[in-house]
Each structure stands twice: as structure tokens, then as C-alpha cells.
N, C-alpha and C positions, 0 to 999 in steps of 0.2 A: 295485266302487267306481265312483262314478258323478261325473263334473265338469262344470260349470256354464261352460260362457262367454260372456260377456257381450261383444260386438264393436261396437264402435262406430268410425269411420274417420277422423276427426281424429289421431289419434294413430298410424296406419298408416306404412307402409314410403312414401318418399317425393311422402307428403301435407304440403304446405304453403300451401295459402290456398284461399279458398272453389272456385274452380271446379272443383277435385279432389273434393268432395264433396259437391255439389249436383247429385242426380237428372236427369237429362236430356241434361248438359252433355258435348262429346267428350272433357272431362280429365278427370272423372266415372268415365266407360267406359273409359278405360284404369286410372284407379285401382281400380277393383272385380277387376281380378286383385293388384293390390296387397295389397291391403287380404285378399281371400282368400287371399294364400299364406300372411299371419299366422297368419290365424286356423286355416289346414291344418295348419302348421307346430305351433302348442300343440296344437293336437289329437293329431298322431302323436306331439310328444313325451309326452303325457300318456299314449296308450297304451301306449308305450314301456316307462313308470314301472309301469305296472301297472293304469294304470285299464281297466274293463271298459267303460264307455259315455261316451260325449260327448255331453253336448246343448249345440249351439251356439245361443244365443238374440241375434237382430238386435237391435240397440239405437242404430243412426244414422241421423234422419229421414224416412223410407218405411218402413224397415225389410224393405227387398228391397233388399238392393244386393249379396250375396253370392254369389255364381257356385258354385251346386251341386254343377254336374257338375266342378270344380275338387277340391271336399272327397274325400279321403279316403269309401272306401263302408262303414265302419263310422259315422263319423258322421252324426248327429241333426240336423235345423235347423230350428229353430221362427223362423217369418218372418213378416213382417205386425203391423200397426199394434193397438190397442185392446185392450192385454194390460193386466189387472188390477196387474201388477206393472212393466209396461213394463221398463226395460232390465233389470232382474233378475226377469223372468220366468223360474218354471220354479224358484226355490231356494226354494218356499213350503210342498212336496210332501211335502217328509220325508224325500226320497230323494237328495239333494245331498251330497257329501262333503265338494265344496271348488268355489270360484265364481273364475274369474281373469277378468281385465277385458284386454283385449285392444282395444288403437290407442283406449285413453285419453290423457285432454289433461287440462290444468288448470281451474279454475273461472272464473267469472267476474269481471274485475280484475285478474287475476292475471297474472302475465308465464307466456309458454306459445303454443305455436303453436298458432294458432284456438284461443285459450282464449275459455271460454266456459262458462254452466252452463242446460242444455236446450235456450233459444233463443240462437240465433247472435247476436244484441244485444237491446236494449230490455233487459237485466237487469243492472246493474255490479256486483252483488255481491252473494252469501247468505253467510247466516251460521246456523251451527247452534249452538246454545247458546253463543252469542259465538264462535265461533271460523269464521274462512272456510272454506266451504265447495266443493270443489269436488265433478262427479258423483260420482266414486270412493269420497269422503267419505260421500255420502250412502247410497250405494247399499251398501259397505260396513255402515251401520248397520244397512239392511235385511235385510242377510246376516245379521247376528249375532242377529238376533232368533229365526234359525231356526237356529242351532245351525253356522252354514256359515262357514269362514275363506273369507278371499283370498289364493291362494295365490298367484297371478301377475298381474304387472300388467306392461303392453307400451307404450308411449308415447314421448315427446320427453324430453330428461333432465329436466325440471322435471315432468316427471308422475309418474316413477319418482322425485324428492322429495318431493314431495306423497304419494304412497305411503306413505313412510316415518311416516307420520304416525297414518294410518288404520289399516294392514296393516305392522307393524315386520318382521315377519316374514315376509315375502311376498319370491320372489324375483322381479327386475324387468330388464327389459330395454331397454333404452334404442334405439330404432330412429334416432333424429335427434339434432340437439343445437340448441335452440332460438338462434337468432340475433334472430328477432322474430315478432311475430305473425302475418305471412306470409313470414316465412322461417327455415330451416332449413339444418344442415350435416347430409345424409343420407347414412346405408348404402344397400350395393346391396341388394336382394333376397335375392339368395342366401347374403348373410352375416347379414341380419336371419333368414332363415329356419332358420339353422341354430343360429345364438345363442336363435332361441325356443323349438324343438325343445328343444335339451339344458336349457332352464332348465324350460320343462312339465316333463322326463323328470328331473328332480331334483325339483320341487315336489309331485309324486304324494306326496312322505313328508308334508308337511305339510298334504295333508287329511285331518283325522283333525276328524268333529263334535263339539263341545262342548255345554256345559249352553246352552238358550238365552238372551242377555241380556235381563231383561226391568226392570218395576221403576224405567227411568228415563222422563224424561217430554222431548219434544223440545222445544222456540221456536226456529222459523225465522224468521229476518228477511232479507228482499230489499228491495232498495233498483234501483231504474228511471232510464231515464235523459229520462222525461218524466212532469210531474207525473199529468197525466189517464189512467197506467196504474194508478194507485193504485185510481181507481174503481172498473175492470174488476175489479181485484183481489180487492179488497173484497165484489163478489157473492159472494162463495164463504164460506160460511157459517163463524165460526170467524178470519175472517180481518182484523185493524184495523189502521187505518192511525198507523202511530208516528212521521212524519214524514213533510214537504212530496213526497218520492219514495219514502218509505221503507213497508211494512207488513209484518206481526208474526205468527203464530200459534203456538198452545201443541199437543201433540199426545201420545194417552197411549203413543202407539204409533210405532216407526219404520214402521209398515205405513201407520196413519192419515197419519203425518207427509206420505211420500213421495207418498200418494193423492193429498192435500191441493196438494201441489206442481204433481202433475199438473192438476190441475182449475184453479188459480194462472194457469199457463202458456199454457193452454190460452184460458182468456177474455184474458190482456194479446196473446199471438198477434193473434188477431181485433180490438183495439182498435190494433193498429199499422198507419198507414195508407202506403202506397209509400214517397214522398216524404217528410213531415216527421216519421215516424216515431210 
């Protein structure tokens, strides 16, 4: 049995506001054993349950920010930027049982500590077939396409709601209790690590592959928080503008959909300038 985790650090053992997780920064480097004890912790508990392999896939901003020689030596880590499937890289193989999302946060507009959805601003809000969407949501979709549940999800208590949405069945673990967008009521470490342990090491039952979802069609709409990101937007073929901040595309696929996002993000990034955004 093989599991999929997806790590991203917002949603980590006490992370709460940008300098905890922006690349460089001394509160950065001290959150990267953070953020790695999570991610060790689902892993042993998932061995525990019975999985045979772990591949842990980086999924926040550089996508090096995990301290290896912390992991456990049976686990996997595929690290590094320009992945065809970015944070849920690696569930596309065939060989995935079950994918858990590990120091997820909420989407964008959302209440939720450093909620957000891909870029840390310039985005107020997506939406997946009318319904808000946060990462979880999305990425979620991309799973099911290939046959892979979410069996855990780790975050601030409104992510572990949000869960409830995408993944009903997923079991979830609450590391924080969101107070605001840069703050939180957090566990220590060694009680987040032990609560994620035993819920991996229960979640093993619930990866079990399914038929793949296929057969629906996506429309993402994202909404900006300045008109001239529409443009940028807009190069991206597929993609129109539905309103003064707002644009729209249709997708046959959650693979297309999610591709689609990436390339979205990736030109509004580049058209955000320091200062007036």
C-alpha cells in the first residue's frame, strides 16, 4: 500500500503569519522542523497502519522547505518546483492508495490562518462550479480523477471544516484553532505529533482506490483584487474575463482544470508589482 502526502506549511504545527513561511526568513528556519515533525509524524503513523511506502510530495512555495534528514529513512521525498501536477504530484501513476494533505489552510476569502488559494494575495476568491473553493478542494478533485481518496487532512480547525466538505470521510486533525489570519491558539509539537501519528495510523483503513471520477466538466472562476490582473489572466488560452476583477474557464478535466490554474497564477504573479500590487 502506497500514500501520497501532500505538505504544504501554512497550516503546520505553530505557523501563524507570513514570516513563518517565507523562504529565507530566521522564523522560516525555525518553522521547517515544524512543519517537518507533521509531516514525519503522518508518515510513521501511516506506517504503523500498514502502509508499505510514503511518498512525501513538497507542495509550499520553493518547495524545499522539508528537512530530510528529520524524515523517518523509509520515507520518499519528491522536492522541487515545475511538477506537471504541482501539489499533488505523484497521485497520477496508478500506484497511490490514498493522498492526505498535511499543514493545509483554507482558500482564498475565507476566514482561516494565512488563508489563501496558491498566491498568498492578489486572489480574493475561486470558485469551482459555484461553490468556494479552497487548495484542498481542488486538489481533492484531482485525486478522484485517479481513483485516490483523502484520507487525512492536518491544519487550523477551519481547514479541518473545510475538509468536511470535499473529503467527509477523511480523518482530520486540527494542529491550531484559528483566532485570525495571523493568529492562532496553537498545540505544542509533541501533542500535534502524536494526534497525527495515531489519526495516519487509523486512516490506513480508508485508503482503499475507487472507480475513477470522470464525466464531469469543471468552470473555475477567480476573482482579483486589481482590475489589470484580469489581463494577465486572460493570456492563458481558455480563459475570459466575467467581470471588472473577475474571470472564468470551463475544463473537461480536473487534470486540465488544475493545469489551467497553474498557468492563471503563474502570469497574475508576474503582473503584481511590489508596492500597489
Amino acid at each position: 500500500m502506497k500514500i501520497l502526502i501532500s505538505a504544504d506549511m501554512e497550516g503546520a504545527t505553530g505557523v501563524t503569519w507570513p514570516g513563518d513561511v517565507l523562504p529565507g526568513s530566521a522564523q522560516w528556519e525555525r518553522c521547517r522542523s515544524l512543519f517537518t515533525s507533521d509531516v514525519n509524524a503522518a508518515a510513521l503513523g501511516f506506517f504503523e497502519g500498514g502502509a508499505g511506502e510514503v511518498l512525501v510530495n513538497e507542495a509550499h512555495w520553493s518547495m524545499r522547505n522539508l528537512l530530510i534528514e528529520q524524515l523517518d529513512d523509509r520515507v520518499q521525498m519528491l522536492t522541487g518546483r515545475h511538477k506537471s501536477l504541482s501539489m499533488v504530484e505523484g497521485v497520477q501513476h496508478g500506484d497511490v492508495d490514498g493522498i492526505a494533505f498535511v499543514g493545509y489552510h483554507t482558500g482564498a476569502g475565507m476566514e482561516g490562518v494565512l488563508a489563501h488559494t496558491y498566491l498568498a494575495n492578489s486572489i480574493t476568491g475561486v470558485w469551482l462550479n459555484g461553490v468556494r473553493a479552497s487548495e484542498g478542494l481542488l486538489n481533492a478533485h484531482v485525486a478522484a480523477e485517479y481513483g485516490v481518496p483523502v484520507v487525512l487532512v492536518t491544519g487550523d480547525d477551519l481547514a479541518c471544516a473545510d475538509a468536511l466538505g470535499y473529503a467527509p470521510g477523511a480523518r482530520t486533525v486540527a494542529v491550531k484553532d484559528h483566532v485570525s489570519r495571523y493568529a492562532a491558539v496553537c498545540r505544542t509539537p509533541a501533542r500535534t505529533a502524536a494526534d497525527i501519528r495515531l489519526a495516519a495510523a487509523d486512516a490506513v483503513a480508508l485508503a482503499v482506490r475507487h472507480e475513477p471520477v470522470t464525466g464531469t466538466s469543471f468552470t473555475v472562476e477567480l476573482e482579483f483584487d486589481a482590475e489589470h490582473l484580469v489581463g494577465a489572466a486572460t493570456v492563458v488560452p481558455g480563459v475570459r474575463k466575467t467581470a471588472e476583477r473577475r474571470v472564468a474557464y470551463t475544463s473537461a478535466t480536473m487534470y486540465e482544470g488544475i493545469r489551467t490554474f497553474k498557468a492563471v497564477t503563474t502570469l497574475v504573479s508576474s503582473a503584481v508589482e511590489e508596492q500597489y500590487g
